[in-house]
C-alpha positions as CSV (number, residue, x, y, z in Angstrom):
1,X,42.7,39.4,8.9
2,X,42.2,36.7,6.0
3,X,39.9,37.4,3.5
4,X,37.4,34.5,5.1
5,X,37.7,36.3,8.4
6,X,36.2,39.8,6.2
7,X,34.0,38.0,4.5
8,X,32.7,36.0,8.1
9,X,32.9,39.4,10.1
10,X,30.5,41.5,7.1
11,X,28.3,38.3,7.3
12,X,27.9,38.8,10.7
13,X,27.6,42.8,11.0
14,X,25.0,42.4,8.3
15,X,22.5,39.9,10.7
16,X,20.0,40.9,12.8
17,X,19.9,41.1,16.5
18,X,18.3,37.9,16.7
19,X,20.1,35.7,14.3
20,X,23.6,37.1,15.5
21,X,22.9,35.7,18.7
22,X,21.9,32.3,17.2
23,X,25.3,32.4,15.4
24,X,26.6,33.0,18.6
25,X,24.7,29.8,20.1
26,X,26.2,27.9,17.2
27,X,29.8,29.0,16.9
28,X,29.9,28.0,20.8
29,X,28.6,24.6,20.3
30,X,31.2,24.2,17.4
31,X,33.7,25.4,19.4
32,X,33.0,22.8,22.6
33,X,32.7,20.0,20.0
34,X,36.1,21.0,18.3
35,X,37.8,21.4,21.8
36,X,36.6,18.0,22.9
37,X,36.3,15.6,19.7
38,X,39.2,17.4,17.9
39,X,41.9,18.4,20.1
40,X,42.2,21.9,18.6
41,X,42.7,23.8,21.7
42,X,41.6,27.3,21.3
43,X,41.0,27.4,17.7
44,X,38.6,25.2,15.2
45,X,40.2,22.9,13.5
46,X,39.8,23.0,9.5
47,X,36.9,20.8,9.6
48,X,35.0,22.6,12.2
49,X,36.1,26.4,10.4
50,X,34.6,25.3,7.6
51,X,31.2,24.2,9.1
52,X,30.5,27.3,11.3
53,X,31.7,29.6,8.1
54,X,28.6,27.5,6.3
55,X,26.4,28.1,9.3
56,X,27.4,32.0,9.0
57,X,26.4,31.7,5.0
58,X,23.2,29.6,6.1
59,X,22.1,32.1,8.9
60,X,22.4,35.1,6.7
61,X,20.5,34.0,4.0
62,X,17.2,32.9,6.7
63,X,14.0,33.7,4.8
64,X,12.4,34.0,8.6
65,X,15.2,36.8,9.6
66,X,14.1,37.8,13.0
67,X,11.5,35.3,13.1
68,X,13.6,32.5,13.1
69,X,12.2,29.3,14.9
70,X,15.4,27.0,16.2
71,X,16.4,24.7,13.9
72,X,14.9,21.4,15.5
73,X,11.5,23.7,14.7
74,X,12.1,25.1,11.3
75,X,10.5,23.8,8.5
76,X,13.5,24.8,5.9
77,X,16.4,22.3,6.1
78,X,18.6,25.2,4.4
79,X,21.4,22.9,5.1
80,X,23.0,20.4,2.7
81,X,22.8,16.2,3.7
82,X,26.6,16.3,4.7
83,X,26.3,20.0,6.6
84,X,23.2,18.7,8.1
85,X,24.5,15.6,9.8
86,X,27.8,17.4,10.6
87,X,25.8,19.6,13.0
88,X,23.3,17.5,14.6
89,X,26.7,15.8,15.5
90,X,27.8,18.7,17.2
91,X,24.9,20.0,18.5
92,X,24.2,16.5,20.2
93,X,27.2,16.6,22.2
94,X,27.3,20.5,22.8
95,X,23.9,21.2,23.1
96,X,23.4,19.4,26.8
97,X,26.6,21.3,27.8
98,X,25.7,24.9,26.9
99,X,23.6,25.5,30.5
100,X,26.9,25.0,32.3
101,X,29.3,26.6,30.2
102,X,27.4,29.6,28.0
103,X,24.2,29.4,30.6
104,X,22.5,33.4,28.7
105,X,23.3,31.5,25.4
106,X,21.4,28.2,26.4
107,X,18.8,30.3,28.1
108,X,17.8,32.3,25.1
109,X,18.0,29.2,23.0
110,X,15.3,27.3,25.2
111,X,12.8,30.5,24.9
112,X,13.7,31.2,21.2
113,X,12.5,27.4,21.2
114,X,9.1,28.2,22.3
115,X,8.8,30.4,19.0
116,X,5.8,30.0,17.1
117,X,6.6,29.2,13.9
118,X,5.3,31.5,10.8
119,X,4.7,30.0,7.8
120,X,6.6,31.6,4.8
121,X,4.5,33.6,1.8
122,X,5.9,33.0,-1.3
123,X,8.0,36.5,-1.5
124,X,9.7,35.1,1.8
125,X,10.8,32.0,0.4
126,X,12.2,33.1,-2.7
127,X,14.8,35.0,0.0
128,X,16.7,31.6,0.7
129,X,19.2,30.2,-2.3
130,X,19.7,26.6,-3.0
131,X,20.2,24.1,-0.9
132,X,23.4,23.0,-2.7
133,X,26.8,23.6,-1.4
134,X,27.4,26.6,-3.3
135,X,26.8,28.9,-0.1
C-alpha cells in the first residue's frame, strides 16, 4: 500500500457512518466518469485519483459531520474554483447513471437530499480549514 492509499484508508476509517457512505456515492461517480471519459479501465486515472483523494480530504473535514446536506444543498463550497468545476463535471455525467448501476447508493443520495439543512454556529464553522488547495 502507498503512503496515499494509508493516508486515504485512515481518512476514511476516521468518517462517520454517514459521510463514508457519501464518499462512497462520490468515489462511484468518479469512477464511471473515469471509465467512460478517460479510458482508464478499472483504475482512476491520475487526474481523477487526485480529485476523489481531495473529495476524501474535503469530506473529512465537513463542519456538518453527520448532518451533512448533499452538496447541490450545502451552503459551504468547501471546494476550491478548479475542484469545484471538476466535479460538477463528473457528477453531471454520473449522477443520472447511479440508479442503474449503484441503485442503494443513488437511493440514499435522493433521501439524504431531502435533508433539512442546519445552519452552522460559529464553533461548527471554525471546524472546516481554508478553502485553498492546501487540503
Amino acid at each position: 500500500m502507498t503512503g496515499s492509499s494509508k493516508e486515504r484508508l485512515a481518512a476514511v476509517s476516521a468518517l462517520p457512518p454517514r459521510l463514508r457512505r457519501e464518499l462512497a456515492t462520490v468515489s462511484a461517480m468518479i469512477a464511471m466518469y473515469c471509465r467512460s471519459h478517460h479510458d482508464s479501465g478499472s483504475t482512476l486515472c491520475e487526474q481523477c485519483r487526485e480529485l476523489e483523494t481531495y473529495a476524501t480530504r474535503r469530506l473529512s473535514h465537513c463542519p456538518f459531520a453527520e448532518q451533512k446536506p448533499t452538496c447541490a444543498k450545502c451552503p459551504v463550497h468547501c471546494y476550491s474554483p478548479a475542484r469545484r468545476s471538476g466535479i460538477i463535471e463528473v457528477m453531471r455525467f454520473s449522477g443520472p447513471r447511479m440508479v442503474f448501476f449503484h441503485p442503494y447508493l443513488a437511493l440514499h443520495h435522493l433521501l439524504d437530499g431531502r435533508r433539512v439543512v442546519k445552519k452552522l454556529s460559529r464553533q461548527d464553522n471554525h471546524r472546516s480549514p481554508d478553502q485553498g488547495e492546501s487540503l
